[in-house]
C-alpha positions as CSV (number, residue, x, y, z in Angstrom):
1,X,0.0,0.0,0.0
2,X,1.4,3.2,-0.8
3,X,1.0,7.1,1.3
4,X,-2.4,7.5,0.0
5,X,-3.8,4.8,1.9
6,X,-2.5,6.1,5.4
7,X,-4.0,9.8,4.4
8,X,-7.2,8.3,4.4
9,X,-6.8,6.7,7.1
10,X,-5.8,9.3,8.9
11,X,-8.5,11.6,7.8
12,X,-11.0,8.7,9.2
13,X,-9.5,9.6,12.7
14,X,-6.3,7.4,13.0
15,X,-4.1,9.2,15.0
16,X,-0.7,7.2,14.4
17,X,0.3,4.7,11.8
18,X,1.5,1.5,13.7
19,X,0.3,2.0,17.3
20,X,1.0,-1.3,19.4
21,X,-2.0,-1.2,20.9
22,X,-5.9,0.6,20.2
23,X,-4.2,4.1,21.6
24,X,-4.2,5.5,18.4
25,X,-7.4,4.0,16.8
26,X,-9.9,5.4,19.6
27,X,-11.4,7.9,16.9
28,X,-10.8,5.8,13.9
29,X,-14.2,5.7,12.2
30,X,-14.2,2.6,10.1
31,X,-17.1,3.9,8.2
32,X,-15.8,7.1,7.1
33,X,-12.3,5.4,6.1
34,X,-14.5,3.1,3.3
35,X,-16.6,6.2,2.4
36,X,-13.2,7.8,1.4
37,X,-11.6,4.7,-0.2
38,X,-14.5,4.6,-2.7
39,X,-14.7,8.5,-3.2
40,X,-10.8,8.2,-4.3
41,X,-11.3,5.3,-6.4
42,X,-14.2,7.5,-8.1
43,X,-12.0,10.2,-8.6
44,X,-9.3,8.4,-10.0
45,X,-11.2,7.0,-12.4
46,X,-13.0,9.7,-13.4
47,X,-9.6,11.6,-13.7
48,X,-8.2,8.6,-15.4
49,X,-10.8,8.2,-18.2
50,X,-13.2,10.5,-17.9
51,X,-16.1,9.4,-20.4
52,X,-13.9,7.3,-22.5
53,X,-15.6,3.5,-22.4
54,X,-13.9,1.6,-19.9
55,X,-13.1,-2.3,-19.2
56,X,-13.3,-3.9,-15.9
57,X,-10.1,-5.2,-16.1
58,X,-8.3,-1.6,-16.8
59,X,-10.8,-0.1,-14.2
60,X,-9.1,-2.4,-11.8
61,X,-5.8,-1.9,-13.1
62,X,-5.9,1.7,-12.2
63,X,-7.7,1.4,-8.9
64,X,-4.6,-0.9,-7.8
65,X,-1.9,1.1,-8.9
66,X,-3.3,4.4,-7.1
67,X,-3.2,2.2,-4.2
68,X,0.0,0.3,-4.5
69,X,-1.6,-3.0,-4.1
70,X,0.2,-5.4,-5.7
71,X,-1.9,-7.8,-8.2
């Protein structure tokens, strides 16, 4: 996974990135972290292509590569 990932994360309420214990997820709202995860993979594709036809497979090409998962 790459920085954008942790920003989202972050913005959900995570307070630090590898806490040993639930210190630093009290606030984390689960929730809002997959609200944001799907608002950036909308954006990036909209960005990406725009209203060009698009094909699953390059749709999740691009979704994976903004992430830095590894396929």
């Amino acid at each position: 996974m790459n920085e954008i990932v942790l920003e989202l994360a972050k913005q959900a309420g995570l307070k630090k990135e590898h806490g040993s214990d639930r210190e630093y997820i009290g606030n984390f709202d689960w929730r809002e972290f997959a609200v944001l995860i799907v608002k950036e993979c909308a954006d990036l594709l909209e960005i990406e292509y725009g209203q060009s036809a698009l094909t699953g497979n390059a749709a999740a090409k691009s979704v994976k590569k903004h992430f830095g998962v590894e396929e």
